[in-house]
C-alpha positions as CSV (number, residue, x, y, z in Angstrom):
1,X,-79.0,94.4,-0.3
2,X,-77.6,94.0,-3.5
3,X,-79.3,93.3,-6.7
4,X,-79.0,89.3,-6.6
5,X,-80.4,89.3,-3.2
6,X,-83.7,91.1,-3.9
7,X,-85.9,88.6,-3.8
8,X,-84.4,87.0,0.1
9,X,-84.9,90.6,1.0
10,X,-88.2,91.0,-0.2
11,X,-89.5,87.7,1.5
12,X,-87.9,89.4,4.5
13,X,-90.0,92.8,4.4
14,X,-92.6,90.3,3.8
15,X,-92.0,88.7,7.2
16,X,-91.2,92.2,9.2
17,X,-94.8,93.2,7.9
18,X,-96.4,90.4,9.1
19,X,-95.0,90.1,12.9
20,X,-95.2,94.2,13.1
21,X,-91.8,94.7,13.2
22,X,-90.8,98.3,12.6
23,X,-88.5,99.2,9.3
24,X,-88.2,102.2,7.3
25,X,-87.4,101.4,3.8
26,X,-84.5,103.6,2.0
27,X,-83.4,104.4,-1.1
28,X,-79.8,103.4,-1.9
29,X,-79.4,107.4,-2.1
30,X,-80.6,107.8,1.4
31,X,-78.4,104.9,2.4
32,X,-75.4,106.4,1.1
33,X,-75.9,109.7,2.4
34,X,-76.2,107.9,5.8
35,X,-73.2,105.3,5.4
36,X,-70.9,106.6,2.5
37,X,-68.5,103.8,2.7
38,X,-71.0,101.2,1.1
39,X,-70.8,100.1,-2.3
40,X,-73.0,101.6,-4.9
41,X,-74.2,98.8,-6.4
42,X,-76.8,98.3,-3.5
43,X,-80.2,97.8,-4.6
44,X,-82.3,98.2,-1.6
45,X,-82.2,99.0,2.1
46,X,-84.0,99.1,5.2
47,X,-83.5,101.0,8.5
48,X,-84.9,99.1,11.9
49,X,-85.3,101.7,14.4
50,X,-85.3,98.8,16.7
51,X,-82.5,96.7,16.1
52,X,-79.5,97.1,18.5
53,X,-75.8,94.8,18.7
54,X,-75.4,94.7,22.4
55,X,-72.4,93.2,24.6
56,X,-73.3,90.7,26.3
57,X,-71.6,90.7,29.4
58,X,-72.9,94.6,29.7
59,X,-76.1,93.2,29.6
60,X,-75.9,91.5,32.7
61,X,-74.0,93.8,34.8
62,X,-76.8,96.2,34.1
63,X,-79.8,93.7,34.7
64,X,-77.3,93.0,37.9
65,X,-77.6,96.4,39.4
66,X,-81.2,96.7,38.5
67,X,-81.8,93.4,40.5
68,X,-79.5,94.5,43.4
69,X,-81.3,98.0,43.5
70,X,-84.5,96.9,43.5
71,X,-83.7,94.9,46.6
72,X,-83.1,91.4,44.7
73,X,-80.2,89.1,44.9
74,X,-77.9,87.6,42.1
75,X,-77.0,83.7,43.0
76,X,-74.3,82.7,41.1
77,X,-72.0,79.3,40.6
78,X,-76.1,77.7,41.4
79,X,-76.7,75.1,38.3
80,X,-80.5,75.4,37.6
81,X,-81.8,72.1,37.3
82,X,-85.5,72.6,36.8
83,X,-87.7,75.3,35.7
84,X,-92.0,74.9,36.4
85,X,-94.9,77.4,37.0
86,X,-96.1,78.3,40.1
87,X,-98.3,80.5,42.1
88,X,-96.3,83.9,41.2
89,X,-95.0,82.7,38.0
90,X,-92.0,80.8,37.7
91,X,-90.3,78.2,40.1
92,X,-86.6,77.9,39.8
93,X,-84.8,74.6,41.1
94,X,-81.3,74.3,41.5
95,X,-79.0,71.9,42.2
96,X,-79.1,71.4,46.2
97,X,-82.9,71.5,46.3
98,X,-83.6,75.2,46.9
99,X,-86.4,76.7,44.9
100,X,-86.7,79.9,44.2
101,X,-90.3,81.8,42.6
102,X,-90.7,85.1,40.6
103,X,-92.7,86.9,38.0
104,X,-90.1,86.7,35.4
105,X,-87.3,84.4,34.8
106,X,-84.1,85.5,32.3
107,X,-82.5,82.2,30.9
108,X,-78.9,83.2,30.3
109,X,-77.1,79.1,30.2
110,X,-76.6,79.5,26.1
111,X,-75.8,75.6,25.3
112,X,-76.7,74.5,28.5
113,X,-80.4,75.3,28.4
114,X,-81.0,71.5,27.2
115,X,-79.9,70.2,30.1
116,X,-82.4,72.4,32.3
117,X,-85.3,69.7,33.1
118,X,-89.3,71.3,32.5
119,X,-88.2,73.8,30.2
120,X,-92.1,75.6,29.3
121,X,-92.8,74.5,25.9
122,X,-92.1,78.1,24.3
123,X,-88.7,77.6,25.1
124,X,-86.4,76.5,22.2
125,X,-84.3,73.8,22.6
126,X,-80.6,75.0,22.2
127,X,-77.7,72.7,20.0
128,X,-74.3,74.1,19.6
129,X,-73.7,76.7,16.5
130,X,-70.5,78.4,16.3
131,X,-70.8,81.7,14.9
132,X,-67.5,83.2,13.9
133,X,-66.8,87.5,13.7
134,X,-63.9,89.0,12.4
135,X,-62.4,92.1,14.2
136,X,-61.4,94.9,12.5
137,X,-58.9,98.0,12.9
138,X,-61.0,100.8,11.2
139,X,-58.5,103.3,12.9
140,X,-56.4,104.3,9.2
141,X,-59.8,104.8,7.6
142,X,-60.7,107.4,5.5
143,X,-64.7,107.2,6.7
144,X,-65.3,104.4,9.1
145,X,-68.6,103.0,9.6
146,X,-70.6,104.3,12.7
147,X,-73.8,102.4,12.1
148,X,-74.4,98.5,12.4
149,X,-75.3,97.6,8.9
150,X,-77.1,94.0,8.5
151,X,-76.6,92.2,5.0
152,X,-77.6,89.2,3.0
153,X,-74.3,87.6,4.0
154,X,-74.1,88.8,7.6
155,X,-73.5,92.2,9.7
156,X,-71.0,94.6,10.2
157,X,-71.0,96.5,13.6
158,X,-68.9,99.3,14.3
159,X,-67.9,99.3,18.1
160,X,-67.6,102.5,20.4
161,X,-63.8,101.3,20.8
162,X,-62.8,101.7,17.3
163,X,-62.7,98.4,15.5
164,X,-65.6,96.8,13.5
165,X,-66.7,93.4,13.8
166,X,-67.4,91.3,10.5
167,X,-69.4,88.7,10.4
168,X,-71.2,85.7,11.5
169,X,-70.8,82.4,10.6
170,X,-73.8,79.9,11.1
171,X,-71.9,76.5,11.8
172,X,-74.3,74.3,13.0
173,X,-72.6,71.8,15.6
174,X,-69.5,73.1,15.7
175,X,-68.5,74.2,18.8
176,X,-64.7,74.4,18.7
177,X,-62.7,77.6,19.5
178,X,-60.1,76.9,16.2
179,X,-61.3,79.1,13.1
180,X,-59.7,77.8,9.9
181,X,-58.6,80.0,6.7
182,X,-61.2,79.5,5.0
183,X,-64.0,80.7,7.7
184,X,-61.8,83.8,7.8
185,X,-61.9,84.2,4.1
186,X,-65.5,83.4,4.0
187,X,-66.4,86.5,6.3
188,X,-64.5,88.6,4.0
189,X,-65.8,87.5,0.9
190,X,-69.5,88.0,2.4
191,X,-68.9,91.6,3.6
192,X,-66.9,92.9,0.1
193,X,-69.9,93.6,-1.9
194,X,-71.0,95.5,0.5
């Protein structure tokens, strides 16, 4: 972080310490031996051994093929329209009456989680935020990031195929697929400091 952002990163080791969550603190030194390409005038940093920026569709071929070879079957095009314990766990209601039970249930609906009926309390209510990322040709580089580097203003994650993505945005209610200038500008203007 840099030096105007010390006390919001502060509060945040604060809160890491508190739930348990895993962080080595580094000197800007040690930073900048790791990621080069930073600015100097960062003030503080933190590693989290446990942090990952995963792609999402990845995700789910991979929790596909665990399903499928641990003899379980994918449903899909099935709207889920009620979710309530039961005996083994979870029941699953769909949309022509079928129920379905397990142990575990992964909710994957994004926005449409609201409409799901019985949702179990420790589930969050979802409402639409756009969140915007800039992609970026890191290809005529001199030193290219290769590590996901989280900041006061938002991330910047290098991808295995070359570009790196800037951003997000935290647009509460938006939900259109149009990205103005100044959103653009914004994500560049957060991640130039860094």
């Amino acid at each position: 972080t840099l030096h105007e952002n010390i006390r919001h990163f502060q509060k945040d080791l604060d809160a890491r310490a508190r739930h348990k969550v895993p962080y080595e603190q580094l000197s800007p030194k040690a930073l900048l031996s790791i990621e080069p390409s930073l600015s100097e005038e960062i003030a503080d940093a933190i590693f989290l051994p446990e942090v990952r920026w995963v792609t999402g569709h990845l995700v789910c071929k991979a929790l596909a093929k665990i399903i499928e070879n641990a003899s379980g079957q994918i449903i899909e095009g099935c709207e889920v329209t009620g979710i309530a314990p039961s005996s083994s766990g979870l029941g699953v209601t769909t949309c022509n009456g079928e129920r379905f039970e397990a142990e575990k249930l992964i909710l994957c609906t994004g926005l449409d989680a609201s409409l799901i009926k019985n949702l179990p309390d420790d589930v969050p209510q979802s409402r639409a935020v756009r969140g915007v990322n800039l992609v970026l040709d890191q290809s005529g580089l001199d030193r290219p990031l290769p590590h996901l580097i989280k900041h006061h203003g938002g991330n910047m994650c290098p991808r295995e195929i070359g570009p790196l993505i800037v951003g997000a945005t935290y647009e509460s209610g938006e939900t259109s697929l149009q990205v103005d200038t100044e959103v653009v500008e914004f994500l560049y203007r957060s991640a130039e400091p860094i």
